[in-house]
C-alpha positions in Angstrom: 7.8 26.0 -14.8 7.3 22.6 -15.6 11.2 21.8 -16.7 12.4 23.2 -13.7 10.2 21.2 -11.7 11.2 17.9 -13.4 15.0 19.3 -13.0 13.9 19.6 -9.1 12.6 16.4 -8.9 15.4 14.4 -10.9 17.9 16.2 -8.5 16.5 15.5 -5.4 15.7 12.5 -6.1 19.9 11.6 -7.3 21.1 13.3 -4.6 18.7 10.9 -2.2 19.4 7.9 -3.5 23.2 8.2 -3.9 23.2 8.6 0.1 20.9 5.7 0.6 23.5 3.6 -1.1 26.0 4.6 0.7 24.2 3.6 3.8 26.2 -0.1 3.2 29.5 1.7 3.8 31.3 3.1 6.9 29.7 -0.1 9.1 33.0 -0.5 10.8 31.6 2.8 13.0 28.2 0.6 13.9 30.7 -2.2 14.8 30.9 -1.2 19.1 27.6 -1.9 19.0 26.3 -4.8 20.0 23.1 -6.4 17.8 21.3 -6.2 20.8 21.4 -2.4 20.7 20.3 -2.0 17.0 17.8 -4.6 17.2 14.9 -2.1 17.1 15.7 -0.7 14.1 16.1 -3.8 12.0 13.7 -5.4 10.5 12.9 -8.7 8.2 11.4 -7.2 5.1 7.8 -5.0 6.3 8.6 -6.4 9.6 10.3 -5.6 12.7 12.7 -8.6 13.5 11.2 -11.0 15.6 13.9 -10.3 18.8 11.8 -6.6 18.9 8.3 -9.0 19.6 10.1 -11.7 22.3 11.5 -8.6 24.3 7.8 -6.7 24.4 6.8 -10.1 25.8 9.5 -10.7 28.0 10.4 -7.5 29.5 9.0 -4.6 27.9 11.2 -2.1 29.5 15.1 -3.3 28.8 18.3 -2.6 29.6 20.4 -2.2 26.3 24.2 -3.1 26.0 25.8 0.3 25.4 29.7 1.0 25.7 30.6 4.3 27.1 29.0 4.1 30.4 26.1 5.2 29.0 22.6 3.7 30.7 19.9 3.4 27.6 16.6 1.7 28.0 14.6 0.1 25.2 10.7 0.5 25.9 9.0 -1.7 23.6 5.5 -2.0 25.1 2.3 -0.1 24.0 1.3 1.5 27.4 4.7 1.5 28.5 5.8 3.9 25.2 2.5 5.9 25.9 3.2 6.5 29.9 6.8 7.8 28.9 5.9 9.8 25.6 3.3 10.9 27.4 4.9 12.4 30.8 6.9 15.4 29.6 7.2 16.6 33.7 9.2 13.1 34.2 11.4 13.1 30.9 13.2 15.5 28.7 13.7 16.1 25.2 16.0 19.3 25.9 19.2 19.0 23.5 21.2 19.9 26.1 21.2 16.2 27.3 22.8 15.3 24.1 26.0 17.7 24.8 28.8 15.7 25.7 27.9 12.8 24.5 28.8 14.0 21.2 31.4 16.6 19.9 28.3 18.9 20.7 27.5 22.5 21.8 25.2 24.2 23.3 25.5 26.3 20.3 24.6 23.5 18.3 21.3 23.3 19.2 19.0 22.9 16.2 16.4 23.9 17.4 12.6 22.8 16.8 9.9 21.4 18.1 11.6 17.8 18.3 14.6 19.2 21.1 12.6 20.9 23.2 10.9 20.5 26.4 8.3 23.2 27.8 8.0 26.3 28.1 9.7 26.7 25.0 8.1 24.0 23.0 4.8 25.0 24.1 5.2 28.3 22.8 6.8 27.2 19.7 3.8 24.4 19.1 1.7 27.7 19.2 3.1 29.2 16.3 2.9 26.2 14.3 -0.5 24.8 15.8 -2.4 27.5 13.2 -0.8 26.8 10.2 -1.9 22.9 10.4 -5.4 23.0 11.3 -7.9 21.3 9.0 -8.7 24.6 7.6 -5.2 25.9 6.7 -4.3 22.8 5.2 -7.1 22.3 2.8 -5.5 25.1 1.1 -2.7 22.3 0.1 -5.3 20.1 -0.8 -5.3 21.1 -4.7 -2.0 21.5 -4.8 -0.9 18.2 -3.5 -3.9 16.3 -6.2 -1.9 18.5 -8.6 1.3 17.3 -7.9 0.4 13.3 -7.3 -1.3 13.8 -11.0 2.2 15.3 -12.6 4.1 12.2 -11.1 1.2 9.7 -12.5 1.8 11.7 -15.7 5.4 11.3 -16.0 5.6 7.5 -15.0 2.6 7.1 -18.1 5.0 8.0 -20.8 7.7 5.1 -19.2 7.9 2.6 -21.9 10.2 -0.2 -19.1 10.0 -0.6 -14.9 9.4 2.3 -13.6 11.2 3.1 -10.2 8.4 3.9 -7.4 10.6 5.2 -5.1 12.3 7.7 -7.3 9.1 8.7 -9.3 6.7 8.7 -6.8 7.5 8.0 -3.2 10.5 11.0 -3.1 8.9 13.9 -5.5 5.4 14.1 -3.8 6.5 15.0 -0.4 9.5 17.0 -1.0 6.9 19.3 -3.4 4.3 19.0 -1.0 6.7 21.0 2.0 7.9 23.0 -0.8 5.0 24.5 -1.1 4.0 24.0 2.6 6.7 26.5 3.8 6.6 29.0 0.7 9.9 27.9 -0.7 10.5 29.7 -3.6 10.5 27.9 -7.4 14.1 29.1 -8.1 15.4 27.8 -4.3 13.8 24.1 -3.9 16.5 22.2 -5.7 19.1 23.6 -2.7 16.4 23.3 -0.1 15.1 19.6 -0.9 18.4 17.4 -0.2 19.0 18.9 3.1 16.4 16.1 4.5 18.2 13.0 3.4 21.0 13.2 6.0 19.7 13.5 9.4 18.3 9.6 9.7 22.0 8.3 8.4 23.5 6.3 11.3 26.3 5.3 9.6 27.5 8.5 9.4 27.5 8.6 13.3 25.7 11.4 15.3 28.6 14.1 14.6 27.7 13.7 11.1 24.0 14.3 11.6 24.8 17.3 13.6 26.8 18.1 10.8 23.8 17.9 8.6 21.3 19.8 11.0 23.7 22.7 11.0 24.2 22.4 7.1 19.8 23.0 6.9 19.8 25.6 9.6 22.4 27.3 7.7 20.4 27.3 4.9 16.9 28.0 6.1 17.9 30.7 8.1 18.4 32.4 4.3 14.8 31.2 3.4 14.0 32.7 6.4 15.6 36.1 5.9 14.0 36.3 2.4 10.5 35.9 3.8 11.6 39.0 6.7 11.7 41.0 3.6 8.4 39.9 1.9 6.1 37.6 3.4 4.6 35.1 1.2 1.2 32.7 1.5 3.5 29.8 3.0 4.2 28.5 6.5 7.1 30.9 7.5 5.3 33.7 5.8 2.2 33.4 7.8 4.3 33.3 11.1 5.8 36.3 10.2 2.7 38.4 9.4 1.1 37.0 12.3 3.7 37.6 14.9 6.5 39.4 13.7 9.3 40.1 15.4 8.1 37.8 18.6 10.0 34.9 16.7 13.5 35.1 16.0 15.2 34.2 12.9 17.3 31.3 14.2 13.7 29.4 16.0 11.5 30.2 12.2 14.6 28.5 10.7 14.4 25.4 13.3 10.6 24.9 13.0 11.4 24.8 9.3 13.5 22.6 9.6 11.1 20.0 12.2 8.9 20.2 9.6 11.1 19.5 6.8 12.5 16.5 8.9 9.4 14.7 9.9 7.6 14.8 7.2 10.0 14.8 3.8 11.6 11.5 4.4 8.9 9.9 6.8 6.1 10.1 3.8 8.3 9.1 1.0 9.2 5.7 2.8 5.0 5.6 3.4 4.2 6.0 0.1 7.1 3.4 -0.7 6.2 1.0 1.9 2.8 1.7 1.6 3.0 0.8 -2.5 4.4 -2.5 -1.4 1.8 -3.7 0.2 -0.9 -3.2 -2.5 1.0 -4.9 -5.0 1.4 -8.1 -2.5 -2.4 -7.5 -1.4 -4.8 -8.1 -4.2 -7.7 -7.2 -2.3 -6.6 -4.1 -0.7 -5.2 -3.1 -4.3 -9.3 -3.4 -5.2 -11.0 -1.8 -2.3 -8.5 1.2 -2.5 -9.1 1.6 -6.7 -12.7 0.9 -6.2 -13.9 2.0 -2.7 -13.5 5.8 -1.7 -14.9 4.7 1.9 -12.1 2.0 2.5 -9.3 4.4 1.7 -8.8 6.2 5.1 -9.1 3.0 7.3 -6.7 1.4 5.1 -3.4 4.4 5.7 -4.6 4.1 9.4 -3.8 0.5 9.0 -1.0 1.0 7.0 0.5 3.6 9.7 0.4 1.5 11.9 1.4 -1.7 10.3 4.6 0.1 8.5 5.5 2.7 11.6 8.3 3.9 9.5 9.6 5.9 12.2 11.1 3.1 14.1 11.7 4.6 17.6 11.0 8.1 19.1 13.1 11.1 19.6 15.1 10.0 22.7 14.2 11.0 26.5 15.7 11.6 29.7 15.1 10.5 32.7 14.3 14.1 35.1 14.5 11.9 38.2 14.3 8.5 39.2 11.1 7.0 37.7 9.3 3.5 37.2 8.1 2.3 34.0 6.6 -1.0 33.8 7.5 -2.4 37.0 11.6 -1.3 36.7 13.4 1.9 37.7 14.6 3.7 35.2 17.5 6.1 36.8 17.5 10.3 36.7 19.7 10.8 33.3 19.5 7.3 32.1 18.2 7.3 28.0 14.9 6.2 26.9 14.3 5.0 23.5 10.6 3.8 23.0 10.3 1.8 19.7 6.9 2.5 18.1 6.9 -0.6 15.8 7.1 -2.4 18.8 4.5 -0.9 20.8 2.3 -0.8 17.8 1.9 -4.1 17.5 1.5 -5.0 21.2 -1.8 -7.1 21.7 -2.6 -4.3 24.3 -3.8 -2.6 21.0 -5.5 -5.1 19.6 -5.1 -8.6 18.0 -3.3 -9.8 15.3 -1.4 -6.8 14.9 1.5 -8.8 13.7 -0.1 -9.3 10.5 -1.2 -6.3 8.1 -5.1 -6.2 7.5 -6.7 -3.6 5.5 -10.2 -4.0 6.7 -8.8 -3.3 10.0 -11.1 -1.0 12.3 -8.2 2.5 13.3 -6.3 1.7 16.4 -5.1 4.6 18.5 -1.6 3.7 17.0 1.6 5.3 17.7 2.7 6.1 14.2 3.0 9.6 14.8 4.1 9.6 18.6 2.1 10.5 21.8 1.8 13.2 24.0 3.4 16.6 24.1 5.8 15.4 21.0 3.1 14.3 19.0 3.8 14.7 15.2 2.2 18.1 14.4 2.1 16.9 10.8 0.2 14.4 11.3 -3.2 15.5 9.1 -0.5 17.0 6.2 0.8 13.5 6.1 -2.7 11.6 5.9 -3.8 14.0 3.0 -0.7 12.9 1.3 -1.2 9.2 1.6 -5.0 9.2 0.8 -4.7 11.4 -2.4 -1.7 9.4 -3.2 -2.8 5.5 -3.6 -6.3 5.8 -4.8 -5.3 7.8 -7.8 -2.1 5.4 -8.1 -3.7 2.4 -8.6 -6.9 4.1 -10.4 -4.4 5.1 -12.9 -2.6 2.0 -13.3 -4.9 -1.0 -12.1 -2.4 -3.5 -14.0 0.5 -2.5 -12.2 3.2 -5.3 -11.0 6.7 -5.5 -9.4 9.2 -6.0 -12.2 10.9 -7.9 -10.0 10.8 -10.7 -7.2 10.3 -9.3 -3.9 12.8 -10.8 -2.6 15.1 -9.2 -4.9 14.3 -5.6 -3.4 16.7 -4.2 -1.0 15.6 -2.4 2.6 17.5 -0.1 5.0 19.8 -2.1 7.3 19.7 -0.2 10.4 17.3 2.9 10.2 15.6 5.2 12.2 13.4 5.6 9.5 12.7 2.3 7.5 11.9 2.2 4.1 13.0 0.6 0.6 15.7 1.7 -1.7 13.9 1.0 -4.6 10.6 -0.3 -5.8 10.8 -0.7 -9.8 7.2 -1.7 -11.3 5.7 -2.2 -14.7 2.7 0.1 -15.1 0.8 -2.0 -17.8 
């Protein structure tokens, strides 16, 4: 069991990093767009670029220069992100807007939580809603200590750097919903690279499509297998619980929500999140030494690092304001989240990382209907996670300078490419 996992592990991992180094090629496809259009998802190291700041302050609710006629608004203000993640009546996140605007069909439709607007999401988020209480998920407690203490294992016989990213960022999350959705042993190496793709820009959306069909594909198998006999995961439990009131093809596109928000999304926490205690002495000590410090600092840390850069998109259902401006029926609405979670409306200082920091009601993992149902499943990752990191290895260091490490260009989801440490 253990060699397969470490094969697992070593090939997800390969398979993910090979695409994240591609992400420097095919930028000739990002070219039509103007800088002002992928300014949200830059950023200067940990932080969003400084452009995403002056428009908050200047005009919270902005045009962007699109081509192709298309009219896309950039909300980068804290309550003006909440009033439209928050107003499912006014704006959609039906996939159905997205056909045409691609080489997409209505066929295409993934699926999921993420692409749906009431009543079907509401009575998908009911199937789900069980299987992620505080109760159910404590059964993933052990297994997830278990798993963070393999990782620490491995990286304690390195004798050089060790790679943070690719021993310990990727591997604990892809195990984690592994075991989350009842994957089998012999079937996670095929399951665990379908996650990489869907955040790749420069692969252009027919690509991503390409990749969401690819996982459906695939999970629609997992799910087939679990018709037949029902295990103790997340798809299993569904099944015994309401049987043939789901059908294959929505189990498969829940699987794969969860698969997508919360593989990648953690990884680049527990990246990102690394990071900052090895530039933040003090935080380093109050997480290795203080069991009560530990959950206000990944609040702070959500917030500070909002990987997820910018919400699933919305459409306008009719004409609406936001912010003082009129956003027009059909017209796109990207909210950035790094942008709103930094707003002064939220607090002060929020430019600046600060792990004594009392929790902000932070839009890390969305608002509203669309809220990240993973939410909890991610926290219990992140707080098992650094304490017995840095516990383990209080000497740790960056092998390099930090200004040698290398960041995503333009992301959805942020994150670093690598992280190589010394453990001792």
């Amino acid at each position: 069991m253990g060699n397969l996992r470490s094969r697992v592990v070593g090939w997800i991992t390969r398979r993910y990093l090979a695409r994240a180094r591609k992400k420097g090629l095919g930028l000739e496809q990002m070219a039509i767009l103007p800088d002002a259009a992928l300014m949200p998802l830059k950023r200067n190291g940990l932080d969003p670029v400084p452009e995403l700041a002056q428009a908050r302050e200047e005009e919270p609710v902005r045009k962007l220069p699109v081509p192709f006629g298309l009219n896309l608004w950039l909300v980068s203000g804290y309550e003006e992100a909440k009033a439209v993640l928050g107003d499912a009546k006014a704006f959609s996140n039906d996939f159905t807007n997205l056909v045409g605007m691609t080489s997409a069909g209505v066929d295409d439709n993934p699926g999921g939580l993420g692409f749906s607007d009431p009543p079907v999401h509401t009575r998908l988020r009911r199937l789900l809603t069980p299987e992620f209480t505080m109760r159910r998920l404590a059964r993933l407690k052990p297994g997830i200590e278990a798993i963070v203490q393999e990782r620490l294992d491995a990286m304690a016989k390195a004798e050089g750097p060790v790679d943070l990213v690719e021993e310990f960022a990727l591997p604990i999350p892809s195990l984690v919903i592994c075991e989350l959705l009842g994957v089998p042993y012999a079937e996670r190496d095929a399951f665990q690279h379908l996650a990489v793709a869907r955040f790749d820009l420069f692969g252009g959306a027919d690509a991503s499509l390409g990749a969401i069909s690819e996982s459906l594909d695939y999970l629609l198998g997992v799910v087939r297998q679990q018709r037949e006999s029902p295990g103790d995961g997340l798809l299993g439990m569904i099944i015994k619980e309401h049987g043939d009131e789901v059908e294959d093809k929505e189990l498969a596109g829940l699987a794969d929500g969860v698969l997508t928000g919360g593989f990648e999304t953690t990884a680049s926490m527990l990246a990102l999140g690394a990071l900052v205690l090895l530039q933040d002495p003090e935080s380093f000590r109050r997480v290795r030494d203080d069991d009560e410090s530990v959950s206000g600092f990944v609040e702070e840390l959500l917030r500070y690092l909002t990987v997820v850069q910018v919400a699933f998109p919305r459409f306008a259902r009719h004409d609406i304001e936001i912010g003082g401006v009129t956003i027009g029926q059909g017209d796109m609405v990207v909210c950035s989240l790094s942008g709103g979670n930094r707003d002064e409306m939220l607090g002060a200082g929020l430019e600046v990382f600060d792990g004594t920091r009392a929790p902000t009601s932070h839009l890390a993992f969305g608002y509203g209907l669309h809220r990240c149902i993973g939410a909890e499943l991610a926290r219990m990752e992140l707080r098992a996670a650094y304490p017995a990191l840095v516990r383990r290895f209080p000497e740790m260091r960056l092998a390099v300078r930090p200004d040698e490490l290398t960041f995503r260009k333009v992301s959805i989801v942020y994150g670093v490419e690598s992280l190589p440490v010394l453990m001792r």
